[in-house]
TORSE-921756 format. One record per residue (C-alpha): residue number from 1; residue in three letters; x, y, z. Coordinates in pm, whole numbers, plus 50000, padded with zeros to 5 digits. Layout:
<pts>
pt sefi NUM | kero ALA | X X | Y Y | Z Z
...
</pts>
This chain:
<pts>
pt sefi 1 | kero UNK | X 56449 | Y 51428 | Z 49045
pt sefi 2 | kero UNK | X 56604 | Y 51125 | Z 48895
pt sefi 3 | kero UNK | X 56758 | Y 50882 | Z 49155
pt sefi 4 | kero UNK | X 56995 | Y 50582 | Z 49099
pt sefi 5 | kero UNK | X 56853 | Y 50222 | Z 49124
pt sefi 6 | kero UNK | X 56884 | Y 50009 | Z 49400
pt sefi 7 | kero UNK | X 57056 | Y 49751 | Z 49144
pt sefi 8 | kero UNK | X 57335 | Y 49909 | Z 48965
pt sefi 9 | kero UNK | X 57334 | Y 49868 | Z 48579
pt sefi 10 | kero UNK | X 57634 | Y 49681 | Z 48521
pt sefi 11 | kero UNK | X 57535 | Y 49446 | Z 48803
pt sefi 12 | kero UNK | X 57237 | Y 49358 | Z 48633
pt sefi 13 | kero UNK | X 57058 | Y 49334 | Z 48284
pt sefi 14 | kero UNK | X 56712 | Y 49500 | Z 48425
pt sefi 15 | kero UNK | X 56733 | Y 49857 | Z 48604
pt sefi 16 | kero UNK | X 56390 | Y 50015 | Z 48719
pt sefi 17 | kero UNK | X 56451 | Y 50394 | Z 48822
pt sefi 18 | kero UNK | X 56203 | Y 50562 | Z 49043
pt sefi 19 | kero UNK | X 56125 | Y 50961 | Z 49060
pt sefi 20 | kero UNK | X 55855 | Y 51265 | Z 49124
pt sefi 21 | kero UNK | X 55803 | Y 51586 | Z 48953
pt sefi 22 | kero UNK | X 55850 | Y 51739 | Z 49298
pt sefi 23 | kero UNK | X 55922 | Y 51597 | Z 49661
pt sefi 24 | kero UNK | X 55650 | Y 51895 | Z 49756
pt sefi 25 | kero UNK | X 55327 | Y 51808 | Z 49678
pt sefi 26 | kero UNK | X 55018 | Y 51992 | Z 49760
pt sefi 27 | kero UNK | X 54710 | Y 51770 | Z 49936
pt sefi 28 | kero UNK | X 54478 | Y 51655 | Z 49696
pt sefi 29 | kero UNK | X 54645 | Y 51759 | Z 49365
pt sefi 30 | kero UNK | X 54746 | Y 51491 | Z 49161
pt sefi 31 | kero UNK | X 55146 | Y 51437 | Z 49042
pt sefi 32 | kero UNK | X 55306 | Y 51198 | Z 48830
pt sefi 33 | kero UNK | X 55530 | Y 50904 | Z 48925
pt sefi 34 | kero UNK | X 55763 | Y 50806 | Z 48665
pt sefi 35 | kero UNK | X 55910 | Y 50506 | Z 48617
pt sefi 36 | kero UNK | X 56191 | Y 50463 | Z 48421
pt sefi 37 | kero UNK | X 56242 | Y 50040 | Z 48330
pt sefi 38 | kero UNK | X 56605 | Y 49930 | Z 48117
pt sefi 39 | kero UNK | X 56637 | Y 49544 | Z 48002
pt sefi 40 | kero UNK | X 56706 | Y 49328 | Z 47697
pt sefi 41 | kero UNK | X 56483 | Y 49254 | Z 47417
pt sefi 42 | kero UNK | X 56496 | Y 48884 | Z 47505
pt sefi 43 | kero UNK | X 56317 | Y 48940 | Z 47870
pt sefi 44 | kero UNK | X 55958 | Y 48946 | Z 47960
pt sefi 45 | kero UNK | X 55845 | Y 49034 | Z 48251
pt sefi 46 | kero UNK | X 55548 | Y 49255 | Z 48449
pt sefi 47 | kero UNK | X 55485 | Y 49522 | Z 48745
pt sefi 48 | kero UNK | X 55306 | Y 49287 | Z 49032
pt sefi 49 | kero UNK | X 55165 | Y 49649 | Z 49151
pt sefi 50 | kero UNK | X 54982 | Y 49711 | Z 48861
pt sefi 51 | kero UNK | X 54785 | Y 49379 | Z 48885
pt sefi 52 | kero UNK | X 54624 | Y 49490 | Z 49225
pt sefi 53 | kero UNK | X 54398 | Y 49762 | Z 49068
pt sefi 54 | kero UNK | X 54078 | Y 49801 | Z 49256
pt sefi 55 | kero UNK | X 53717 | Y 49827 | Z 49115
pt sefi 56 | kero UNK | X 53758 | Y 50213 | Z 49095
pt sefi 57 | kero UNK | X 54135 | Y 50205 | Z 48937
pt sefi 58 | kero UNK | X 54327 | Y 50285 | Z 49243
pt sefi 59 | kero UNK | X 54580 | Y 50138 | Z 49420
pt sefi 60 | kero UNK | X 54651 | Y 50196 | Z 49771
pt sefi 61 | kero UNK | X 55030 | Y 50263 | Z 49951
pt sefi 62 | kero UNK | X 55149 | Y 50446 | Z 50315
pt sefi 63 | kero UNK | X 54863 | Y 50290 | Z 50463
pt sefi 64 | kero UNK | X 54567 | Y 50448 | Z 50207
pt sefi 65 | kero UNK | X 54741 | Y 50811 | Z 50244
pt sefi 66 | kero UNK | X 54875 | Y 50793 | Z 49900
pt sefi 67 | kero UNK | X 54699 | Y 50622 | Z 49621
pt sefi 68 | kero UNK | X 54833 | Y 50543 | Z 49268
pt sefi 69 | kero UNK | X 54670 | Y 50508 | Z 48938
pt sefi 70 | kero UNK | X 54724 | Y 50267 | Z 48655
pt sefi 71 | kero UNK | X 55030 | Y 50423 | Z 48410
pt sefi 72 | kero UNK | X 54843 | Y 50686 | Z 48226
pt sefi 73 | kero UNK | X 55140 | Y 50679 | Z 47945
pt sefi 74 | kero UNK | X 55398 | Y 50396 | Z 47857
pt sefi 75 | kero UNK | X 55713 | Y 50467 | Z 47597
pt sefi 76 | kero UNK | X 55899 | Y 50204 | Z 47475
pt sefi 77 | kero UNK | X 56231 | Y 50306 | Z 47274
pt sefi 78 | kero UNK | X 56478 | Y 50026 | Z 47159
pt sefi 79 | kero UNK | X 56857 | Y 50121 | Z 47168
pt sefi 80 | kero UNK | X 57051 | Y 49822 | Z 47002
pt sefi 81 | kero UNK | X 56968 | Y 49514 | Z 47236
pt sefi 82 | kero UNK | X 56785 | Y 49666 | Z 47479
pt sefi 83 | kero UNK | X 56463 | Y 49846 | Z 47567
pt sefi 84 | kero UNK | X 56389 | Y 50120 | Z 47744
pt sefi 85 | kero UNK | X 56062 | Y 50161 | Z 47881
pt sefi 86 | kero UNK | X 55903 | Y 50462 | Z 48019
pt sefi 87 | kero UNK | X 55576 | Y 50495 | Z 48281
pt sefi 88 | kero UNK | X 55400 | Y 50765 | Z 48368
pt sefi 89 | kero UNK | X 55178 | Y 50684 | Z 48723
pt sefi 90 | kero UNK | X 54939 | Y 50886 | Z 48870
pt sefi 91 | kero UNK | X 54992 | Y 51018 | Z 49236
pt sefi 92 | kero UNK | X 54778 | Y 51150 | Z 49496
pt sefi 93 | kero UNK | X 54802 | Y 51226 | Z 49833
pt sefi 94 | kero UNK | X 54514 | Y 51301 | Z 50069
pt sefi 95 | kero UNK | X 54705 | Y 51325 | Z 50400
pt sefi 96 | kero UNK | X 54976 | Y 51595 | Z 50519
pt sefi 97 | kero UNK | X 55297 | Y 51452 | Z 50648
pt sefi 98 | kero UNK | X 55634 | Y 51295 | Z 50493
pt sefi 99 | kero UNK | X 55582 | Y 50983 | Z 50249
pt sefi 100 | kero UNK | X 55849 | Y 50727 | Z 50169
pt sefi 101 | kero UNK | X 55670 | Y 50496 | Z 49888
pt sefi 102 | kero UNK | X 55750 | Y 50169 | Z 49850
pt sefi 103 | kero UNK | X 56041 | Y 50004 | Z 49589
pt sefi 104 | kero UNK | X 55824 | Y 49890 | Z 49253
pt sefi 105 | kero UNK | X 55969 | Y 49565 | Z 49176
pt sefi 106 | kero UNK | X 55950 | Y 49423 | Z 48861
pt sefi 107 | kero UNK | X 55943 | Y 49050 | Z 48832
pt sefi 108 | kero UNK | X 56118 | Y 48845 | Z 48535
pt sefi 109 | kero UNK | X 56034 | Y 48466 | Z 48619
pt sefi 110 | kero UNK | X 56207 | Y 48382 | Z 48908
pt sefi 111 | kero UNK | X 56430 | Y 48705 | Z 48893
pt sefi 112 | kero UNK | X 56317 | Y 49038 | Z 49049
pt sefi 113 | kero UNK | X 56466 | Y 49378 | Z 49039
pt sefi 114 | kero UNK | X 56314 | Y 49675 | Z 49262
pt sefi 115 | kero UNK | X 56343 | Y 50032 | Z 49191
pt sefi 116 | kero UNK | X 56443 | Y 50252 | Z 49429
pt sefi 117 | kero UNK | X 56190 | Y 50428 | Z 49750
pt sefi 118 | kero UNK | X 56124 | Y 50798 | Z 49650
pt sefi 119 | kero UNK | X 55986 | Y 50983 | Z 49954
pt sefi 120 | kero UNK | X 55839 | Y 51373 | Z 49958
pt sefi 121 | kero UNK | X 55626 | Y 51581 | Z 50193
pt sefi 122 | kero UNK | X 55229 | Y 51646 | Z 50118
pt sefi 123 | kero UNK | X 55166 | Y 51980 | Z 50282
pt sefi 124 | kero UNK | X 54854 | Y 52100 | Z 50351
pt sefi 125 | kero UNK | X 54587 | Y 52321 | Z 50149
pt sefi 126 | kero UNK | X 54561 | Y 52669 | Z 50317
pt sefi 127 | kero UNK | X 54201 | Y 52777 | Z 50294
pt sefi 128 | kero UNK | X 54034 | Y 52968 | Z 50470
pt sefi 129 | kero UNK | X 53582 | Y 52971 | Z 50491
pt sefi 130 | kero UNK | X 53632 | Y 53293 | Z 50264
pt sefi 131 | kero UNK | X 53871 | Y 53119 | Z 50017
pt sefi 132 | kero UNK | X 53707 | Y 53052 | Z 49706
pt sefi 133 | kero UNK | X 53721 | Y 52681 | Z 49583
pt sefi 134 | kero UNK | X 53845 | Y 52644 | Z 49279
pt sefi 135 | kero UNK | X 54176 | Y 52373 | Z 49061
pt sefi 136 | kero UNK | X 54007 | Y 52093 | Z 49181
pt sefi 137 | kero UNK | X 53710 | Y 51804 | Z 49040
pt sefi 138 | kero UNK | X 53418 | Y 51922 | Z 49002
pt sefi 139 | kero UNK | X 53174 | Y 51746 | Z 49241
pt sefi 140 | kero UNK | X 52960 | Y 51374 | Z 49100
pt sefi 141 | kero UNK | X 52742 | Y 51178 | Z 49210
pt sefi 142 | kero UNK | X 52833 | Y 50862 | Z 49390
pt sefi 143 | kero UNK | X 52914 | Y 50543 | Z 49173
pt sefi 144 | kero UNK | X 52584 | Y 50324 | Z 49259
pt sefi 145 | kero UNK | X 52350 | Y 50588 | Z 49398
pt sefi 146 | kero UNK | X 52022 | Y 50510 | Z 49485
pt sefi 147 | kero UNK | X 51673 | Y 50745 | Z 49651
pt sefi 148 | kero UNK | X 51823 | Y 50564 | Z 49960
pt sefi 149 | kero UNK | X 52086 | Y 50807 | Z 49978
pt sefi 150 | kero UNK | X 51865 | Y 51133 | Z 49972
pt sefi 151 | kero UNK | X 51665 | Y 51004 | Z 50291
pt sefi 152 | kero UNK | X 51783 | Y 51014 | Z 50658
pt sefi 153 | kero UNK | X 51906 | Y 50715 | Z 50830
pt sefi 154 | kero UNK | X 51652 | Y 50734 | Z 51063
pt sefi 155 | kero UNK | X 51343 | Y 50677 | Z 50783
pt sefi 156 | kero UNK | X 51550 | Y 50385 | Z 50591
pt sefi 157 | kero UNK | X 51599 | Y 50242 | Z 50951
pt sefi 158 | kero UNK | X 51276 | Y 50234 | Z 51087
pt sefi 159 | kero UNK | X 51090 | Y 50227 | Z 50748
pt sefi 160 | kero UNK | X 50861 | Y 49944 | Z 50850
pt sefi 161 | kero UNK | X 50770 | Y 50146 | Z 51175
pt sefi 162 | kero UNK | X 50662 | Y 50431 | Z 50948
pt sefi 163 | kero UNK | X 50447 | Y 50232 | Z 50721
pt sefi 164 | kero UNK | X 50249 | Y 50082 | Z 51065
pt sefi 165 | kero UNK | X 50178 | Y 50482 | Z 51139
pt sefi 166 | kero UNK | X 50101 | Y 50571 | Z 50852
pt sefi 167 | kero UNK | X 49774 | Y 50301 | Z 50811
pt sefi 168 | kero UNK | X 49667 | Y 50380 | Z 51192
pt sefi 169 | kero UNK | X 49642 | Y 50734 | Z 51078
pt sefi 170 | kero UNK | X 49471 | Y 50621 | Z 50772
pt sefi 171 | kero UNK | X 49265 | Y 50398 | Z 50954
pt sefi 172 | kero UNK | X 49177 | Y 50641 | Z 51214
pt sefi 173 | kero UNK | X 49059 | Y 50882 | Z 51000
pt sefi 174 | kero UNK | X 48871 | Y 50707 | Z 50768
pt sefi 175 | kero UNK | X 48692 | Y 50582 | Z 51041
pt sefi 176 | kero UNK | X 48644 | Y 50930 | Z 51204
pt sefi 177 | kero UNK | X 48502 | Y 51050 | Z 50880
pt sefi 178 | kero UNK | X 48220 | Y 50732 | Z 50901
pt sefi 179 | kero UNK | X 48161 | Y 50839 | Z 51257
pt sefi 180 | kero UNK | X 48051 | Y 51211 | Z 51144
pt sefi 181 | kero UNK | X 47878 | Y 51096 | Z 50857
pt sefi 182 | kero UNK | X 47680 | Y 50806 | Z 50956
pt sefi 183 | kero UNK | X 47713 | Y 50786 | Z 51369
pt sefi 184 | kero UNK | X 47886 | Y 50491 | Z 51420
pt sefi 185 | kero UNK | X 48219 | Y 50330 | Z 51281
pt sefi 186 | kero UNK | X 48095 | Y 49996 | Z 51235
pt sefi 187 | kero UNK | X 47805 | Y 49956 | Z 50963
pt sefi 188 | kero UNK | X 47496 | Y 49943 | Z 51075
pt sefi 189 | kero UNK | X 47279 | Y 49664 | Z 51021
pt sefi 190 | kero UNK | X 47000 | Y 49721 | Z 50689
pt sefi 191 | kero UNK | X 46686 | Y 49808 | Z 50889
pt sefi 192 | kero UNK | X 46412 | Y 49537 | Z 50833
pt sefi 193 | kero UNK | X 46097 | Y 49629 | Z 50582
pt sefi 194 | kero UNK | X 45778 | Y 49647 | Z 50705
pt sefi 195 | kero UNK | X 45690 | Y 49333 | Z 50564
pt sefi 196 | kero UNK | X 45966 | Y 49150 | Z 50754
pt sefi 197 | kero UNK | X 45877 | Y 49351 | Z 51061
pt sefi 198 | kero UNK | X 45516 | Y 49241 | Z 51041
pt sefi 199 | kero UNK | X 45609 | Y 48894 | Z 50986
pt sefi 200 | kero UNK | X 45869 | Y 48836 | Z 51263
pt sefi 201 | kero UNK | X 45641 | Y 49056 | Z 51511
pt sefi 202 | kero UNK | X 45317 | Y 48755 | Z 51429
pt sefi 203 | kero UNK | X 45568 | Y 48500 | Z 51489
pt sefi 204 | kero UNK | X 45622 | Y 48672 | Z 51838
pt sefi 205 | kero UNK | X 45299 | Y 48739 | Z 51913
pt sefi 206 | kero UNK | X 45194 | Y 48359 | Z 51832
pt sefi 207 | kero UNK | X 45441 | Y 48233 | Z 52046
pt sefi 208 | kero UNK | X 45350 | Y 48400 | Z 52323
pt sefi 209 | kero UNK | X 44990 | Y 48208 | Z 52347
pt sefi 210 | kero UNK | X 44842 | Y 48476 | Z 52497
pt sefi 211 | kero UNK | X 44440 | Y 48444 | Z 52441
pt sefi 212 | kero UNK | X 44515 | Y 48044 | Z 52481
pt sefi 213 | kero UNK | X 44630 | Y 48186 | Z 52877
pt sefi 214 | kero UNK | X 44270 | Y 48394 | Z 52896
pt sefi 215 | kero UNK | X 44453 | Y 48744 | Z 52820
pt sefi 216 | kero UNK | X 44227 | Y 48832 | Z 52472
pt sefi 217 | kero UNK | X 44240 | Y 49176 | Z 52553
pt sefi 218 | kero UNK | X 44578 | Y 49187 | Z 52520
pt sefi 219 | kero UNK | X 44640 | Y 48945 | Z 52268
pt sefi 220 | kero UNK | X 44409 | Y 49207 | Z 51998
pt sefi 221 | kero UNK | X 44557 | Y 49438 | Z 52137
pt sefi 222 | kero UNK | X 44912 | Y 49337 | Z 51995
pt sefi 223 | kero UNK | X 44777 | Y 49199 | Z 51715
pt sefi 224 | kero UNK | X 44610 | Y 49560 | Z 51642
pt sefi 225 | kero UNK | X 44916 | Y 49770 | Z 51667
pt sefi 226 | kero UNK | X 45093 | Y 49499 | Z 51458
pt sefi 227 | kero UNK | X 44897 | Y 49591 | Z 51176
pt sefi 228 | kero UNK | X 44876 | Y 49984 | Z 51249
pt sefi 229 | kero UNK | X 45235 | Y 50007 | Z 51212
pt sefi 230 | kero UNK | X 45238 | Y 49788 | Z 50862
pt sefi 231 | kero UNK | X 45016 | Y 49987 | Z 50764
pt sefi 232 | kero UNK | X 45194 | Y 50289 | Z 50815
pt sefi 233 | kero UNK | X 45569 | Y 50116 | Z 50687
pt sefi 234 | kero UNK | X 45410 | Y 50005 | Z 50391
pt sefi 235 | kero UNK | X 45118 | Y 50275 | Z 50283
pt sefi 236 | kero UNK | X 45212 | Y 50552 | Z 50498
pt sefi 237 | kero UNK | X 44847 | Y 50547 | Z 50646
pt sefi 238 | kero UNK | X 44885 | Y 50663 | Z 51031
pt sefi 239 | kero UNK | X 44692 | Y 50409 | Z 51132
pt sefi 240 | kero UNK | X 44799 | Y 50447 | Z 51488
pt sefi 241 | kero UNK | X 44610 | Y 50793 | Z 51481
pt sefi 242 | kero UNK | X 44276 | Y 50661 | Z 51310
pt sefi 243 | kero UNK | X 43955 | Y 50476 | Z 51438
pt sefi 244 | kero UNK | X 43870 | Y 50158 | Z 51278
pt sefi 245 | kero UNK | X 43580 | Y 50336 | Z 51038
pt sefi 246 | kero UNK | X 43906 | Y 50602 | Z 50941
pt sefi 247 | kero UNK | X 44138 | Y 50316 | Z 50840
pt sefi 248 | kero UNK | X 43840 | Y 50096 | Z 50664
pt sefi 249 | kero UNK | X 43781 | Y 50367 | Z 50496
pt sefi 250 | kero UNK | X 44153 | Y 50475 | Z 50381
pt sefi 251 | kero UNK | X 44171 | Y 50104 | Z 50295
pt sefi 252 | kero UNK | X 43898 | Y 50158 | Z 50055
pt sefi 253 | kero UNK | X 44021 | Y 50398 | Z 49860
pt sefi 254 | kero UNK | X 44376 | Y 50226 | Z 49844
pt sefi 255 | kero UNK | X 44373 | Y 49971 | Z 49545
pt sefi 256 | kero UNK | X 44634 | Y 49793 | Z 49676
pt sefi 257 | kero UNK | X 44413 | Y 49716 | Z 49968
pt sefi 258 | kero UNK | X 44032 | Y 49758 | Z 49856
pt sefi 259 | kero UNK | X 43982 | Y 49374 | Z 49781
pt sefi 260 | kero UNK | X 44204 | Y 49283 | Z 50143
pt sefi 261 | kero UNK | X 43969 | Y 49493 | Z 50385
pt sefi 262 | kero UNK | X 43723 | Y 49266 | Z 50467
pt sefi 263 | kero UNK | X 44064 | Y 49098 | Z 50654
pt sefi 264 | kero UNK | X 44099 | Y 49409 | Z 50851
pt sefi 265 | kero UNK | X 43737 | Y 49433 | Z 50927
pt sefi 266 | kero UNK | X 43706 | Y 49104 | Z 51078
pt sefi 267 | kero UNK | X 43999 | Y 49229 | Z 51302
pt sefi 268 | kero UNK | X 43908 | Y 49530 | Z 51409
pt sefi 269 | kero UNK | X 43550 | Y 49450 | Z 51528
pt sefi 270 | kero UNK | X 43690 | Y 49138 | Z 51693
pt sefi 271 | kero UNK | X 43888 | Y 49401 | Z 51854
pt sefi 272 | kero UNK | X 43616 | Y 49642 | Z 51927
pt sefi 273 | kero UNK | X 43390 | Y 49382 | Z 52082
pt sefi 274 | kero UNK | X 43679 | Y 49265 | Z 52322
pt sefi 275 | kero UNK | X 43836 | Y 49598 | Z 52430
pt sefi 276 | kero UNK | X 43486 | Y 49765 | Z 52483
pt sefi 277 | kero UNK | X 43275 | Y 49554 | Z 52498
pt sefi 278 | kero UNK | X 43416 | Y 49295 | Z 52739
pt sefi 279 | kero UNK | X 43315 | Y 48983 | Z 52532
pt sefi 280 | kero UNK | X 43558 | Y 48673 | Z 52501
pt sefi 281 | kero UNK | X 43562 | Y 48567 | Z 52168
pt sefi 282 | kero UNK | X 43514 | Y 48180 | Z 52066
pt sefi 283 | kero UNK | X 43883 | Y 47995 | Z 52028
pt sefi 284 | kero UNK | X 43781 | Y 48016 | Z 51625
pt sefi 285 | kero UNK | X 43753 | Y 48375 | Z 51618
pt sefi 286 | kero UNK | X 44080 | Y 48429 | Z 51758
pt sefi 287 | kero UNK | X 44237 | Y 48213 | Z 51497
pt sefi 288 | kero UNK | X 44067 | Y 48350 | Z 51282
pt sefi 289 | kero UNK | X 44152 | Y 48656 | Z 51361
pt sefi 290 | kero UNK | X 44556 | Y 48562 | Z 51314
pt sefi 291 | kero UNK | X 44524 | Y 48467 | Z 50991
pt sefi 292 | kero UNK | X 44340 | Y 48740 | Z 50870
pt sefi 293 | kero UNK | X 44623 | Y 48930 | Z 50934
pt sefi 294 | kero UNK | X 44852 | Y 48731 | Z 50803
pt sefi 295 | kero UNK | X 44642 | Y 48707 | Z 50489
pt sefi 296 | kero UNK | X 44659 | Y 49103 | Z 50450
pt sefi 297 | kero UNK | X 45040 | Y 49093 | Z 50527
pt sefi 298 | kero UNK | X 45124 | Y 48845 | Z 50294
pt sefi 299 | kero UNK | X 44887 | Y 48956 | Z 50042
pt sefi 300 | kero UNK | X 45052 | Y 49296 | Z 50015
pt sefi 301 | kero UNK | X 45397 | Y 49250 | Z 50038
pt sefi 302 | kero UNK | X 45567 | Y 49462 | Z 49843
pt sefi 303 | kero UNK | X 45708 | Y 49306 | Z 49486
pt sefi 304 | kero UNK | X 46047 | Y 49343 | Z 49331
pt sefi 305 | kero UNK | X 46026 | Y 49575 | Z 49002
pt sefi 306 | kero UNK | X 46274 | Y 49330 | Z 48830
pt sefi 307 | kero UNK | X 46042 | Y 48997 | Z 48930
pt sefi 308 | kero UNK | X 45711 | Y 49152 | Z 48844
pt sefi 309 | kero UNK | X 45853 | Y 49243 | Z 48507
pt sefi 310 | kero UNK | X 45949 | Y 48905 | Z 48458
pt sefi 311 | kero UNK | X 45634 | Y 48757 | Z 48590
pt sefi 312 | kero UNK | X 45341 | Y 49033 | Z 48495
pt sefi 313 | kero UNK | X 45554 | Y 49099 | Z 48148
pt sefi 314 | kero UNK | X 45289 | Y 49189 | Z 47901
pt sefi 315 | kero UNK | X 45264 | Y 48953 | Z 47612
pt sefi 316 | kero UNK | X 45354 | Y 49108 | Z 47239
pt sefi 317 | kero UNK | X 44981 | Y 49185 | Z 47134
pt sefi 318 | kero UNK | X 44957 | Y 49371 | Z 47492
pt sefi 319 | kero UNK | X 44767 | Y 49069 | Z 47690
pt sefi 320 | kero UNK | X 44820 | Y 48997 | Z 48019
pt sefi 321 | kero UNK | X 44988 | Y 48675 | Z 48094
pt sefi 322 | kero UNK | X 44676 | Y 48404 | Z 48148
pt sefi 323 | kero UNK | X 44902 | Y 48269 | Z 48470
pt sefi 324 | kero UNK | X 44920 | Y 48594 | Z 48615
pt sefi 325 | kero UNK | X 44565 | Y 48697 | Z 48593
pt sefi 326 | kero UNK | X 44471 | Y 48366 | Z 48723
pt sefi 327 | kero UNK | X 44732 | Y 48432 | Z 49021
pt sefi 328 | kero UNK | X 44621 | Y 48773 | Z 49111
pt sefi 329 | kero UNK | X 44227 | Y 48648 | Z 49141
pt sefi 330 | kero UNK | X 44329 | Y 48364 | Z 49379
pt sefi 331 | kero UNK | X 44521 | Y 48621 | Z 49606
pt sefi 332 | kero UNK | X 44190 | Y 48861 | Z 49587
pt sefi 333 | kero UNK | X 43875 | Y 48861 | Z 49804
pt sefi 334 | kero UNK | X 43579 | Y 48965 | Z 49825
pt sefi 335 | kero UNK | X 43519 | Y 49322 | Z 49833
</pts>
C-alpha cells in the first residue's frame, strides 16, 4: 500500500515514498520494503540508513524487533529531467506486536527529505509441538564456530582444574601399578655386589679394632663370616654350611680360586686355633690374617666383559697379550 510523502512533490524537487507488501506480517517471514525515491538528474545524494550495515548485513529498527537488509534490487528509470529510483529492502520481524518504522531520509548536501513512517502488525506463528516445521531456513552452523562450542560451560570453565585431576589420577596409578609390581613406589636402591659388600664389611670390621681391644675370638669370627658370605655372593659355595677342609677343598676345584687358597687357609686355621683352641695369636698373625682376605677379595673381583675384552683381547695370530700374562702371574700365588 502506497502512501503519500511527508514532503509533497510540488513542494519539493526530491520525494521518497515509503510502503509494505502487507501491514500483516507473519513472525519470522521475511517481506519487502519498498522505497520509491523521485529527483532531478542534476542531484546526488545517499540513504544515511544504508551506511550503518552491520558485520552480518543487518540493520536494526523498533528497538532490534525489526531488522532490515541492504536493498536487494534498485531500478532507476529516467522520465525527461528526472529520475526515478526504485528499492527493494528486506524486512523481518522477530517480535509480535504493532510496528511503526522510522521515516528513511535521504540526504542531498545540506538538504534532507524523509519518506513517510509505514507501520503494520507482526502476529504470531501458531504452532503447536505436533506442527511440523517447515517455510523457513534451514538450520547452519554459527559464523565463527569453534570445538568450544560442543563442550559444556562447566569443562571450558574449569578446564585447568580438569587437567590437575587428570595427572593425580595418572600419577596415582602409575604409581599403584609400581607398588604391585615391585613393592614400593619409590625405586629401590641397586643392591651392592658381593665384592662391594665384602669390601665395605673389612672396612667395618677394621675400624672396629677389635683384636687390638683383646677380643680375637670375635674379631675371626667376623672376619670368617665375611668371607663365607663372599664366597657364597660371588661362587655360590655355601660356605656358611661347610667346615674349613669342605670349603678348601671346593676352593680347589674352583679355578678362579685354586691359586688364592693358600689366603683362605692361613685364615681359617688362624681361626681354628683361636675359636678351639683358645690360643691368642701374635699382633702379626692377625694382620696378617686381614690382608689375606683382602688379597682373596680383591683378587677375585668379578671383571667387566666389555674391559676384559679390551684388556685380555687376543692378539691377531691368537697370542695372549705379553702385559696381560705378566698381570695375571703377579695377581697369582702359590698353589
Amino acid at each position: 500500500m502506497a502512501l503519500l510523502g511527508m514532503v509533497p512533490s510540488f513542494a519539493a524537487p526530491v520525494t521518497v515514498k515509503a510502503s509494505l507488501d502487507s501491514v500483516n506480517l507473519q513472525m519470522g517471514r521475511i517481506s519487502t520494503l519498498h522505497l520509491s525515491l523521485s529527483q532531478p538528474r542534476n542531484i546526488k545524494g545517499h540513504f544515511p540508513i544504508f551506511s550503518q550495515v552491520r558485520e552480518n548485513g543487518i540493520i536494526p529498527v523498533c528497538g532490534d524487533s525489526v531488522e532490515l537488509r541492504y536493498p536487494s534490487k534498485i531500478d532507476t528509470v529516467a522520465e525527461g529531467e528526472r529520475l526515478n529510483i526504485s528499492l527493494d529492502v528486506p524486512l523481518q520481524a522477530f517480535d509480535s506486536g504493532y510496528y511503526q518504522l522510522p521515516a528513511i531520509a535521504f540526504v542531498n548536501g545540506a538538504d534532507t527529505v524523509e519518506s513517510n513512517r509505514v507501520a503494520f502488525k507482526v502476529y504470531p506463528v501458531a504452532a503447536t509441538a505436533d506442527t511440523p516445521i517447515g517455510d523457513f531456513a534451514s538450520t547452519a552452523d554459527p559464523a565463527g564456530w569453534s570445538i568450544f562450542d560442543f563442550l559444556p560451560d562447566w569443562v571450558v570453565d574449569f578446564w585447568w582444574l580438569i587437567i590437575i585431576v587428570l595427572l593425580a589420577l595418572t600419577a596415582f596409578w602409575l604409581g599403584f601399578r609400581r607398588y604391585r609390581k615391585e613393592g614400593s613406589i619409590l625405586p629401590k636402591k641397586p643392591l651392592p655386589t658381593p665384592y662391594e659388600a665384602a669390601v665395605e664389611a673389612l672396612a667395618v670390621l677394621k675400624s672396629r679394632q677389635l683384636w687390638q681391644q683383646g677380643h680375637e675370638k670375635e674379631y675371626y669370627t667376623e672376619l670368617t663370616d665375611i668371607l663365607r658370605r663372599y664366597l657364597y655372593g660371588r661362587f655360590g659355595i655355601n660356605a656358611t654350611e661347610m667346615t674349613s677342609r669342605q670349603i678348601l677343598a671346593r676352593l680347589d676345584k674352583n679355578p678362579e680360586t685354586k691359586d688364592k687358597r693358600q689366603y683362605f687357609r692361613q685364615i681359617l686355621d688362624m681361626a681354628d686355633f683361636v675359636k678351639f683352641a683358645k690360643v691368642r695369636p701374635l699382633p702379626d698373625d692377625n694382620v696378617l690374617a686381614f690382608e689375606n682376605a683382602e688379597r682373596f677379595v680383591r683378587e677375585t673381583k668379578p671383571v667387566d666383559p666389555v674391559q676384559d675384552n679390551e684388556v685380555s683381547g687376543a692378539t691377531p695370530g691368537g697370542a695372549v697379550s705379553l702385559r696381560v700374562t705378566k698381570e695375571r702371574k703377579e695377581k697369582g700365588g702359590a698353589k
